[in-house]
ZASE-319682 format. One record per atom (N, C-alpha, C): x, y, z; atom name; residue number from 1. Coordinates in steps of 0.1 Angstrom, whole numbers, plus 5000, padded with zeros to 4 digits. Layout:
# ZASE-319682
      X      Y      Z   kolvex   vofi
      X      Y      Z       CA    NUM
...
END
This chain:
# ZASE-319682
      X      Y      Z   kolvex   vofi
   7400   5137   5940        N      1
   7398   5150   5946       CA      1
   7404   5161   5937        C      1
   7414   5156   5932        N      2
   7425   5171   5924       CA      2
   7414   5171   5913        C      2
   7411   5164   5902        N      3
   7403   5160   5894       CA      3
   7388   5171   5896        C      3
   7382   5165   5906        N      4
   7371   5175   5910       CA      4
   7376   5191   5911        C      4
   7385   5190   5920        N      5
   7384   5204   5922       CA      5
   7393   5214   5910        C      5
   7397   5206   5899        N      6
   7406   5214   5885       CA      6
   7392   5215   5876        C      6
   7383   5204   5879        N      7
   7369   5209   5872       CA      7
   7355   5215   5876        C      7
   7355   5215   5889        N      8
   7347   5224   5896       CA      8
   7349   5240   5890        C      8
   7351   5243   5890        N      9
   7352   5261   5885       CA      9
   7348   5263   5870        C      9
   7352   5259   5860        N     10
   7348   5257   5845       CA     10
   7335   5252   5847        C     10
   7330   5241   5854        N     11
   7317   5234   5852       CA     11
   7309   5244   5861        C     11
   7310   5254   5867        N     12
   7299   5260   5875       CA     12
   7298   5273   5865        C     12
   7310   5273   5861        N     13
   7313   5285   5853       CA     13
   7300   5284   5836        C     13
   7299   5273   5834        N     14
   7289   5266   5818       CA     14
   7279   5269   5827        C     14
   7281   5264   5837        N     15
   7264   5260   5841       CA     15
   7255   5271   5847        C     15
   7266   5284   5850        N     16
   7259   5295   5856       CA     16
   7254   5305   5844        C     16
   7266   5302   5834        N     17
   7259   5313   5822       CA     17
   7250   5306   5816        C     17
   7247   5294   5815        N     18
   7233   5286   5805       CA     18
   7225   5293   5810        C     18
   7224   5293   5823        N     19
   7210   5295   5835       CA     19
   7208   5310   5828        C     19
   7217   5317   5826        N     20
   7216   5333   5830       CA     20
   7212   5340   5813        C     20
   7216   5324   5805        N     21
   7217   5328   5787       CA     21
   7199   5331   5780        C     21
   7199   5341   5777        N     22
   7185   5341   5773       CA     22
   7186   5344   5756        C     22
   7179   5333   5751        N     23
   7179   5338   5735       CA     23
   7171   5349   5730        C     23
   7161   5359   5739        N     24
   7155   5367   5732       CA     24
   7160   5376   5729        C     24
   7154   5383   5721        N     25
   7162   5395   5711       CA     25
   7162   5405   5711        C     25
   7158   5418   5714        N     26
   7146   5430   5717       CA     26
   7140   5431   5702        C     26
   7131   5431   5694        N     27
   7127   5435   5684       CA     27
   7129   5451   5684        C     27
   7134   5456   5670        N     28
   7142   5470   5670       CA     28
   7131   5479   5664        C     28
   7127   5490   5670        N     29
   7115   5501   5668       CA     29
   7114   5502   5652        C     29
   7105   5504   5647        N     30
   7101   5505   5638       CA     30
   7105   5519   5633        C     30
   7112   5523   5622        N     31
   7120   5536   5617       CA     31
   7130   5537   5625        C     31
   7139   5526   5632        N     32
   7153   5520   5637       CA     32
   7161   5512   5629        C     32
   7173   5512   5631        N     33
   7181   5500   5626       CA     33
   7193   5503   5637        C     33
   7199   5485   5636        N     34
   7210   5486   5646       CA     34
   7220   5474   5636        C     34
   7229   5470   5643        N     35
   7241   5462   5635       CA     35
   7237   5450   5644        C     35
   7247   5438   5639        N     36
   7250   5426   5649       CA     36
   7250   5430   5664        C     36
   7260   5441   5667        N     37
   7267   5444   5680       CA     37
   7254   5450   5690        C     37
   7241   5449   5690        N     38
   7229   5457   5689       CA     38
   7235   5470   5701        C     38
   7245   5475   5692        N     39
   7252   5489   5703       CA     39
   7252   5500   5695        C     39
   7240   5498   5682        N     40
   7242   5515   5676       CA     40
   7228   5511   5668        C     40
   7216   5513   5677        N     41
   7207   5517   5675       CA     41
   7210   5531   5667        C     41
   7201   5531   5654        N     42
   7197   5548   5651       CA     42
   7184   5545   5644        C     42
   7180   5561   5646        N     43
   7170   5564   5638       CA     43
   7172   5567   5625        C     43
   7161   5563   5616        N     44
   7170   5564   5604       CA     44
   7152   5569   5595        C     44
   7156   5576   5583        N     45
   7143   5578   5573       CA     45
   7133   5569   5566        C     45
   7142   5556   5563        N     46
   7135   5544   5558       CA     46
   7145   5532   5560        C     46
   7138   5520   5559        N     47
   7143   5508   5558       CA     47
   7136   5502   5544        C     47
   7145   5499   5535        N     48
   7141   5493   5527       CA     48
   7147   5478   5523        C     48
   7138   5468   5520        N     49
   7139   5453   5515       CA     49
   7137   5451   5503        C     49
   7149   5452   5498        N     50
   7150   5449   5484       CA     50
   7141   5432   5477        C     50
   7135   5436   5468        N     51
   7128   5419   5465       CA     51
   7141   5411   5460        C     51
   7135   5399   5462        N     52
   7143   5386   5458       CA     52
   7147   5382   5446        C     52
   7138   5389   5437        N     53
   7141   5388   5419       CA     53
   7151   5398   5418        C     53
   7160   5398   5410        N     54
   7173   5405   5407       CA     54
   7168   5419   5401        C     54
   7158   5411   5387        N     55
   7153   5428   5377       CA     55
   7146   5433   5386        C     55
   7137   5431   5395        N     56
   7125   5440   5405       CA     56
   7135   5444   5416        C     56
   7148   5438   5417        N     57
   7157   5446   5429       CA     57
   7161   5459   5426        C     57
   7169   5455   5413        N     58
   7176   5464   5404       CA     58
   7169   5475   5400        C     58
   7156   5476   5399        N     59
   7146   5486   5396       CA     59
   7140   5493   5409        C     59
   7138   5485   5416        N     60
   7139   5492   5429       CA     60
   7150   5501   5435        C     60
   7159   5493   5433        N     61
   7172   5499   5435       CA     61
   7174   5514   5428        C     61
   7171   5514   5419        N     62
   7173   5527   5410       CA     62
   7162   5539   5419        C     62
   7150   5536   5419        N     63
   7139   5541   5424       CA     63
   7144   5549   5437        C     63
   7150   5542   5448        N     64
   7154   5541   5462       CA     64
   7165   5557   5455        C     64
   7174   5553   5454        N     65
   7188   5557   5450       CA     65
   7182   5578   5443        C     65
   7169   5570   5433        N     66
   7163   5589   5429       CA     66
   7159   5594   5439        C     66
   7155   5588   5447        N     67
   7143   5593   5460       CA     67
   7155   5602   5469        C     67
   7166   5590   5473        N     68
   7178   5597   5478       CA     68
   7182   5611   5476        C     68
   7186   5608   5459        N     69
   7190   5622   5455       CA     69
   7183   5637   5457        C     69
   7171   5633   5455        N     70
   7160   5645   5455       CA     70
   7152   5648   5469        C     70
   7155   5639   5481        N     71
   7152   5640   5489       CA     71
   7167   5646   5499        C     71
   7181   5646   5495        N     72
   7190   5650   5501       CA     72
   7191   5635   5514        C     72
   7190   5623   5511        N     73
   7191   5616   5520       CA     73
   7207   5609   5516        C     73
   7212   5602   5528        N     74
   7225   5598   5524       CA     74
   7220   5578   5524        C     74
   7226   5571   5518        N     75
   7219   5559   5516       CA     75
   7233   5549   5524        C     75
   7228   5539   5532        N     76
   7240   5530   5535       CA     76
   7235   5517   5534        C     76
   7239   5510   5525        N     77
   7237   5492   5523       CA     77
   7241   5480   5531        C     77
   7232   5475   5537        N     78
   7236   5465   5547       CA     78
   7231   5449   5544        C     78
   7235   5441   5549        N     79
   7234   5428   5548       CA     79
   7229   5419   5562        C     79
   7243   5412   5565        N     80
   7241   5410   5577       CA     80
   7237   5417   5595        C     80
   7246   5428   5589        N     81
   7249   5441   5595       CA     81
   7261   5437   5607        C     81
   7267   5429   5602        N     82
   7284   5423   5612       CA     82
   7294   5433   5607        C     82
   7290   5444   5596        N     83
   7303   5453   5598       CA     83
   7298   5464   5608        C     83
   7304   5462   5617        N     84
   7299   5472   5629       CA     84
   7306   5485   5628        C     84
   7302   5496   5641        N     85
   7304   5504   5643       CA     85
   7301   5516   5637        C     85
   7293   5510   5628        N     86
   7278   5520   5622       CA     86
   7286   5521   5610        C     86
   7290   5517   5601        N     87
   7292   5515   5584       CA     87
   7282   5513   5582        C     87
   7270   5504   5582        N     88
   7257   5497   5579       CA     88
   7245   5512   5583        C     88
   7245   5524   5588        N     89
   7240   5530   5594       CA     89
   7245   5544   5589        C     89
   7236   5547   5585        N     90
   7235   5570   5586       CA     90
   7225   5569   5593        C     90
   7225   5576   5605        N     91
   7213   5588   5611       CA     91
   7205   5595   5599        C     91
   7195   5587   5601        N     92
   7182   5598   5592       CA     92
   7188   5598   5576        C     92
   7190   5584   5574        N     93
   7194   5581   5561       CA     93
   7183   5569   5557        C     93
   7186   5564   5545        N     94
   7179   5559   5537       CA     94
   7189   5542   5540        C     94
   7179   5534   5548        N     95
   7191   5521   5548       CA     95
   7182   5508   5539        C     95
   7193   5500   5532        N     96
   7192   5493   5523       CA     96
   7194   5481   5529        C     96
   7184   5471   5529        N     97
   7184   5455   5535       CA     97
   7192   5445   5520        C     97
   7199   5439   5517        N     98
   7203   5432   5506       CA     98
   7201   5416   5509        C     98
   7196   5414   5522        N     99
   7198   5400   5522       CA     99
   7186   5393   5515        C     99
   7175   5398   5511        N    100
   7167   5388   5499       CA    100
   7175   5387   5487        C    100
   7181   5391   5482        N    101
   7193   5385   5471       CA    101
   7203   5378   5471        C    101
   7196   5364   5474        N    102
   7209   5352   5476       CA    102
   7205   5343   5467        C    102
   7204   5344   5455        N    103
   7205   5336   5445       CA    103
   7222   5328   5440        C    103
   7219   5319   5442        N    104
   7236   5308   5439       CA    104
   7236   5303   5425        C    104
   7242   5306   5417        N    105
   7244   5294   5407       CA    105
   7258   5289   5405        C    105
   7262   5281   5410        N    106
   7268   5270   5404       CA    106
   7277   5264   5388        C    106
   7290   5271   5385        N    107
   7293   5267   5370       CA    107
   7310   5263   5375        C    107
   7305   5241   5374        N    108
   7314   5239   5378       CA    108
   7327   5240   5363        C    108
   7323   5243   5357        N    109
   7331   5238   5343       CA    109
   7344   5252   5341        C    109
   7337   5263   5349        N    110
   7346   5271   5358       CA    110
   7355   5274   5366        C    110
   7347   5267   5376        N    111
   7349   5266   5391       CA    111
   7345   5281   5401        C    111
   7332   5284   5392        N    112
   7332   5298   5394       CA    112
   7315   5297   5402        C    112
   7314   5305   5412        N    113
   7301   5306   5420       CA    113
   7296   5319   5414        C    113
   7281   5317   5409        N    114
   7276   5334   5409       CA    114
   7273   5334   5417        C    114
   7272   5346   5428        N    115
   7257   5349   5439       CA    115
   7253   5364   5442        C    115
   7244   5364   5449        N    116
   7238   5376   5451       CA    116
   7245   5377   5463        C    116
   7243   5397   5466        N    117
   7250   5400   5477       CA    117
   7244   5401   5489        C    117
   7234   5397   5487        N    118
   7230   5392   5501       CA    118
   7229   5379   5506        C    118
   7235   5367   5500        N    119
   7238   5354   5502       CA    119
   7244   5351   5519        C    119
   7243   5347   5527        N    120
   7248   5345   5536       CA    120
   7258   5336   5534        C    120
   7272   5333   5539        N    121
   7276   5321   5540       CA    121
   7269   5308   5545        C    121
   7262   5316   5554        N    122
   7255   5299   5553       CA    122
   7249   5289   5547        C    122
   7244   5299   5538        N    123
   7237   5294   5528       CA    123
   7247   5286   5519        C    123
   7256   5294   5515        N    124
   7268   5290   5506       CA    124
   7271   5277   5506        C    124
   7281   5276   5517        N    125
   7287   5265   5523       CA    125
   7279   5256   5520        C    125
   7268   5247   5523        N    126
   7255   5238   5521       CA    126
   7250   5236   5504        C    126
   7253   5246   5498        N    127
   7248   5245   5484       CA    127
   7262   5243   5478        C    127
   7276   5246   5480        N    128
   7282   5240   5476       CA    128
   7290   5228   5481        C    128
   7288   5223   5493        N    129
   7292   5212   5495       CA    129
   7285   5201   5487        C    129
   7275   5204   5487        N    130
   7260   5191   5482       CA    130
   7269   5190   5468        C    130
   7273   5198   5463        N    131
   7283   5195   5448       CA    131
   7294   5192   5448        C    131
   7302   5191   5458        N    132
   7321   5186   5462       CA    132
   7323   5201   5459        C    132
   7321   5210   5465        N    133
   7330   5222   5465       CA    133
   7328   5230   5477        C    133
   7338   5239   5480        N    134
   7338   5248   5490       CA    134
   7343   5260   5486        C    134
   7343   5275   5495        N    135
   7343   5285   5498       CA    135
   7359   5285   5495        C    135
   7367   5298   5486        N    136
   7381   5293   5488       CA    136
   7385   5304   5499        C    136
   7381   5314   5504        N    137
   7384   5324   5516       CA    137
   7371   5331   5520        C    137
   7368   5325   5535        N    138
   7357   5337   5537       CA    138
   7359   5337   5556        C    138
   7355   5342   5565        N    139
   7351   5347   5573       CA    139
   7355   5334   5589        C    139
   7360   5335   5601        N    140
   7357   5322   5603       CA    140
   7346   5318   5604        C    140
   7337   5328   5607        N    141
   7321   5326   5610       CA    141
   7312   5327   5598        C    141
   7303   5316   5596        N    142
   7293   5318   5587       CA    142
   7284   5327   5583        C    142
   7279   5336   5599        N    143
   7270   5345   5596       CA    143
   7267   5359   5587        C    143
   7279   5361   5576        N    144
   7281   5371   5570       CA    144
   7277   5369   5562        C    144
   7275   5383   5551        N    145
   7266   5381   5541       CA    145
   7281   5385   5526        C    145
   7277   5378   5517        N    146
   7286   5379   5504       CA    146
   7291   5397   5505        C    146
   7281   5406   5502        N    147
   7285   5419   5498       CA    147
   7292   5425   5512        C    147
   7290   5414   5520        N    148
   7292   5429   5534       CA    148
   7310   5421   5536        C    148
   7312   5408   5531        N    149
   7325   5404   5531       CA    149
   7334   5408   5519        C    149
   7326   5412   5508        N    150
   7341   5420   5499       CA    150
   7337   5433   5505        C    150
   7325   5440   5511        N    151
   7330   5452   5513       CA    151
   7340   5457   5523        C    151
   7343   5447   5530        N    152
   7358   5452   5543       CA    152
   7368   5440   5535        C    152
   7363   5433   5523        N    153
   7380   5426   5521       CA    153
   7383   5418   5532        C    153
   7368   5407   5537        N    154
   7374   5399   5548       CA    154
   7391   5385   5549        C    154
   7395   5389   5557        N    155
   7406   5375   5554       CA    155
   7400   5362   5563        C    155
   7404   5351   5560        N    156
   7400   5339   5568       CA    156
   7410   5327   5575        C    156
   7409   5322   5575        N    157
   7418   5310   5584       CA    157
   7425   5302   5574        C    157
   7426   5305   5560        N    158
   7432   5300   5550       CA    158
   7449   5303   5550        C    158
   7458   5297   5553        N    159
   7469   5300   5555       CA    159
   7478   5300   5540        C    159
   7483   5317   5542        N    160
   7490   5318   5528       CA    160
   7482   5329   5518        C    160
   7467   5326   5519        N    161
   7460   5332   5511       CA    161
   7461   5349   5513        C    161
   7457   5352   5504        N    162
   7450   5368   5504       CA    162
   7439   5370   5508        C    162
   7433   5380   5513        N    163
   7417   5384   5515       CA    163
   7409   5380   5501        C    163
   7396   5380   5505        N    164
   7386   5377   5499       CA    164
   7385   5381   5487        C    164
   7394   5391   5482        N    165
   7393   5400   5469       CA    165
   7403   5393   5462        C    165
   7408   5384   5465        N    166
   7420   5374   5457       CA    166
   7406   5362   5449        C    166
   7396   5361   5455        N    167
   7391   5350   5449       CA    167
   7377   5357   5440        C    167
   7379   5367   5440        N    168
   7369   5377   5431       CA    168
   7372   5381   5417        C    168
   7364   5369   5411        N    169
   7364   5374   5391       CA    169
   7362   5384   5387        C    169
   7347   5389   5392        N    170
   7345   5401   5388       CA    170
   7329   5402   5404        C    170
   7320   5411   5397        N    171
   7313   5415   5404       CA    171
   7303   5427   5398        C    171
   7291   5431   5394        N    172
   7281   5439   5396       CA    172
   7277   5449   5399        C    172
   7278   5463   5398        N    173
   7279   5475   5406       CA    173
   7267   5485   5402        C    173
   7258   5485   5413        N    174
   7254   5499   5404       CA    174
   7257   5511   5412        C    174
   7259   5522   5407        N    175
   7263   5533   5408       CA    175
   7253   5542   5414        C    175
   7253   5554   5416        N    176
   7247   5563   5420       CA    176
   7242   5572   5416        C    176
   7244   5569   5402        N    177
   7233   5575   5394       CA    177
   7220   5566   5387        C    177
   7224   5551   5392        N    178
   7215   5536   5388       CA    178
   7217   5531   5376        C    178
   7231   5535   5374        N    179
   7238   5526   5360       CA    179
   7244   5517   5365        C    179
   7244   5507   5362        N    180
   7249   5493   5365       CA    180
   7262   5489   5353        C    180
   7274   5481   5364        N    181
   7286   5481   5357       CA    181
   7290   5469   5360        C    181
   7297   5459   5351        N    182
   7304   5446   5353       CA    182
   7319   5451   5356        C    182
   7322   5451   5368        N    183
   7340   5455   5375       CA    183
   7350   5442   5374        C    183
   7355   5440   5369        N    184
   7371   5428   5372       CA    184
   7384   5440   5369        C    184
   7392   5427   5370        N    185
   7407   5431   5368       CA    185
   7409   5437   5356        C    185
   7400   5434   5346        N    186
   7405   5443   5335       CA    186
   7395   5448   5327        C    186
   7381   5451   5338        N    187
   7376   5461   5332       CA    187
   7370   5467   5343        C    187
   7373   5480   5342        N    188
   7370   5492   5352       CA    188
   7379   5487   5366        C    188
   7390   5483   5362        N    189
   7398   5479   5378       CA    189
   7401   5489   5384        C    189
   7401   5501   5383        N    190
   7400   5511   5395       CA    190
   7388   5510   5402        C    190
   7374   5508   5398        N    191
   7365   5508   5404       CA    191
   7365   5491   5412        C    191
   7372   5483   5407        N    192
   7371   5469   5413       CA    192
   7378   5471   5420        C    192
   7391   5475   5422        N    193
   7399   5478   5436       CA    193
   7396   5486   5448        C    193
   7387   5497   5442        N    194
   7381   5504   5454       CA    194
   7372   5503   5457        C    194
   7360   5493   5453        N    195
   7349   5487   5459       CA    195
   7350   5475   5472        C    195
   7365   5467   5467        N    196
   7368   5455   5476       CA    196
   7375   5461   5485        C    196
   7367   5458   5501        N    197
   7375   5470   5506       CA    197
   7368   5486   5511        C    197
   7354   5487   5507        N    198
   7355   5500   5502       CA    198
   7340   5501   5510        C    198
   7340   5496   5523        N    199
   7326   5497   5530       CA    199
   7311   5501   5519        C    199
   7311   5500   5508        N    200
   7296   5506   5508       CA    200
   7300   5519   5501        C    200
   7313   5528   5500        N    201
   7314   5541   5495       CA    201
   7313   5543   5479        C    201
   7311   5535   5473        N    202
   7312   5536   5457       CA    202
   7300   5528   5450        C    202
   7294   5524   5458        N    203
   7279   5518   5449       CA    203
   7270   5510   5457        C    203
   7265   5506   5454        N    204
   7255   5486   5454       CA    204
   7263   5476   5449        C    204
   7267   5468   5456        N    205
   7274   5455   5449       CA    205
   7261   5446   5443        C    205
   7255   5440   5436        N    206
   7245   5434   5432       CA    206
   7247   5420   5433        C    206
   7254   5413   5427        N    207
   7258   5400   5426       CA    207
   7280   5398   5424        C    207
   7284   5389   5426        N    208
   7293   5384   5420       CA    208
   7298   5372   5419        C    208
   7308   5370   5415        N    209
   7314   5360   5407       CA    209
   7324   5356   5414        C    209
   7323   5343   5423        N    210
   7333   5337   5434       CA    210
   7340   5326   5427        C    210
   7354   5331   5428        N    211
   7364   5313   5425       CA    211
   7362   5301   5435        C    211
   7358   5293   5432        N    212
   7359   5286   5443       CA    212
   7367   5274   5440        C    212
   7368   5261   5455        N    213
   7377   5251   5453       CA    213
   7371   5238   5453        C    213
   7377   5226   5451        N    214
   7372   5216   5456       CA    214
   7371   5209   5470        C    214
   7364   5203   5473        N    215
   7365   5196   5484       CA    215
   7377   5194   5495        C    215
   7379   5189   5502        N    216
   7389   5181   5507       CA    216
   7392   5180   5521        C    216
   7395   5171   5529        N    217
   7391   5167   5541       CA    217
   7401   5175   5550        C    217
   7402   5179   5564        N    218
   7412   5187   5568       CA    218
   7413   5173   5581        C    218
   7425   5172   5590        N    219
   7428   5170   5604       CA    219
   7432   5178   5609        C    219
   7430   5180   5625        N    220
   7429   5191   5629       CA    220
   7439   5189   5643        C    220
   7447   5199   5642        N    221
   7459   5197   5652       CA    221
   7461   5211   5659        C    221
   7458   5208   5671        N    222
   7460   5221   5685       CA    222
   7468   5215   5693        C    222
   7475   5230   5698        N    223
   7487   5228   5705       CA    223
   7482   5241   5715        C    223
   7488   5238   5732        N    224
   7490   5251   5742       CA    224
   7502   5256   5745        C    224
   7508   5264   5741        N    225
   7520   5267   5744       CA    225
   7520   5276   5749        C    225
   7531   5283   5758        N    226
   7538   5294   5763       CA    226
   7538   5309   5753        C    226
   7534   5320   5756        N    227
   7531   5330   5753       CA    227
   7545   5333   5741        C    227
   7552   5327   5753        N    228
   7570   5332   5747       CA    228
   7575   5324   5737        C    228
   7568   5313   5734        N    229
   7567   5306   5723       CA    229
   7558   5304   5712        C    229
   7555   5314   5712        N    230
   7538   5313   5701       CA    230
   7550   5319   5683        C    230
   7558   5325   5683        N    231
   7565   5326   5668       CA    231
   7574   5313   5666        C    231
   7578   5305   5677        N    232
   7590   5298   5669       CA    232
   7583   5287   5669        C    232
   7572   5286   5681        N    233
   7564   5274   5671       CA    233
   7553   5273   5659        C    233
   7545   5284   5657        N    234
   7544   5287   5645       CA    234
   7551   5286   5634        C    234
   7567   5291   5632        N    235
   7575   5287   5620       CA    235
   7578   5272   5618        C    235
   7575   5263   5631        N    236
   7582   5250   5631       CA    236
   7564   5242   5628        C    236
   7552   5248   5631        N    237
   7549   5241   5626       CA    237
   7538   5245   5613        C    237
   7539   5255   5610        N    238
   7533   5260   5597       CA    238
   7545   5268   5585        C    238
   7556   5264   5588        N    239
   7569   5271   5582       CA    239
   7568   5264   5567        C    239
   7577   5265   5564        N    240
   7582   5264   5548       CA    240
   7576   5251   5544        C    240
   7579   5241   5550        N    241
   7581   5225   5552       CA    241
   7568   5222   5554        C    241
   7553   5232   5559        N    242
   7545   5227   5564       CA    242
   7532   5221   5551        C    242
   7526   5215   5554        N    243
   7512   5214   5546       CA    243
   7497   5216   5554        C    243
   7500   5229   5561        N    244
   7493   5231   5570       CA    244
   7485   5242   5557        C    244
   7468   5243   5560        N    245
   7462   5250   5545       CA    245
   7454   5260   5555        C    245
   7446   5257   5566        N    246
   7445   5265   5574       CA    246
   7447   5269   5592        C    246
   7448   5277   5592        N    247
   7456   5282   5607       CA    247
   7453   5294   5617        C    247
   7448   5292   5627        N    248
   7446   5299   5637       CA    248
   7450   5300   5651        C    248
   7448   5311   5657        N    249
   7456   5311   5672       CA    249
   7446   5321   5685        C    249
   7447   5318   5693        N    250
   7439   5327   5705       CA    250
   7453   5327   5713        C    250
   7448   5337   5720        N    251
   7456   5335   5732       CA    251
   7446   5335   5745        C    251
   7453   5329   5755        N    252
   7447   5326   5764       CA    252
   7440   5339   5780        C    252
   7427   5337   5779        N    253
   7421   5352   5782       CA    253
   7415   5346   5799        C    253
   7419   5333   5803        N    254
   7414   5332   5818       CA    254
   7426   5338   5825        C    254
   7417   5346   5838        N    255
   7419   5355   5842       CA    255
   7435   5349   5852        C    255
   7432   5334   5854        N    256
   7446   5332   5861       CA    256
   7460   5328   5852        C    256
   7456   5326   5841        N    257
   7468   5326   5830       CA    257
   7463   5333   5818        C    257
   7461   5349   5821        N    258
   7458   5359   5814       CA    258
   7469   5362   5806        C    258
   7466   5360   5790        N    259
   7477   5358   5780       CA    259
   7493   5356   5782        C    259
   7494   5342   5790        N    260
   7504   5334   5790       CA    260
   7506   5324   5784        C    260
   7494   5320   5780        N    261
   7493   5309   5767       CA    261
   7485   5313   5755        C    261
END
């Protein structure tokens, strides 16, 4: 009986939202765009889809970018469109689709990933696992796209690491006047520091150049503890001593032990 009734409430609780969960989408008006969060519909002057070949992007790209200038339009580059709250969006602006440029290649003798910036991680992940390698910092969630994760400098569940801009060789820029620039640490690093980071305000990311790691198997260890204990157990079990590589935490959001655990 105790059994049933500590699971009765959760299990009506799955089974009422499945019933109520609908996968459809609204399809977004044509001369619209909106983000992931579909809470910032705008109207906008064009949508454009960049082609899948890099030179016909790149050329396009320039094209788009004169049209801007001479039409007084403001231009905003989007991917996935998961940087919300309208970064991905100007009103009655010129918006740029990047996700047909997910070209991967692969140079293990590096350990370095090129890709395009509109590569999703999902894509990533799959093309380099198939090789023994993985992602060294990205997002917890797959659904982001390469350019739209260095452009907020995402951090990930990598414990210890730096954001995303720690595993960045270099990267591809064109500018706004449609000159195209190779950015690292030690060439043009003011432009490579304020691009990572830098929502979209300083160019087109085109492609770049990911560090990545090798393989390696994780086990996975969760704990519920007391609200009042969430720092001293964290030091005791991801502290100095630990070999803990990645690490995360929620706190607990049911409404009868509303962040107590």
């Amino acid at each position: 009986v105790v059994v049933l009734i500590s699971t009765a409430r959760p299990a009506w609780h799955l089974l009422s939202t499945a019933w109520r969960d609908s996968r459809e989408v609204e399809i977004i008006p044509q001369g619209q765009v909106d983000d992931a969060s579909r809470l910032n519909q705008t109207v906008v002057a064009d949508v454009a889809d960049v082609p899948a070949e890099m030179i016909r992007a790149e050329q396009e790209l320039i094209e788009l970018l004169t049209r801007a200038r001479q039409e007084g339009l403001r231009v905003s580059v989007a991917g996935a469109r998961h940087s919300m709250g309208g970064h991905t969006i100007y009103p009655g602006g010129l918006s740029i689709n990047m996700l047909p440029l997910n070209q991967l290649d692969l140079d293990p003798e590096r350990a370095i990933l090129r890709v395009g910036a509109g590569a999703l991680w999902s894509e990533i992940i799959p093309f380099l696992d198939k090789r023994g390698w993985s992602v060294a910092v990205m997002q917890s969630n797959n659904s982001f796209s390469v350019g739209g994760s260095l452009s907020v400098n995402c951090h990930g569940w990598q414990h210890g690491r730096p954001p995303i801009a720690s595993t960045v060789e270099s990267f591809r820029l064109m500018k706004a006047d449609g000159s195209i620039v190779t950015c690292s640490r030690n060439a043009i690093a003011d432009l490579f520091s304020l691009v990572l980071g830098g929502y979209g305000l300083f160019g087109i990311i085109l492609d770049a150049e990911l560090r990545v790691v090798r393989n390696r198997r994780y086990l996975v260890a969760s704990y519920v503890i007391p609200a009042t204990a969430a720092m001293s157990t964290y030091y005791e079990k991801v502290g100095s001593k630990s070999d803990a590589a990645m690490v995360y935490a929620r706190m607990n959001v049911d409404p009868d032990h509303f962040l107590e655990e």
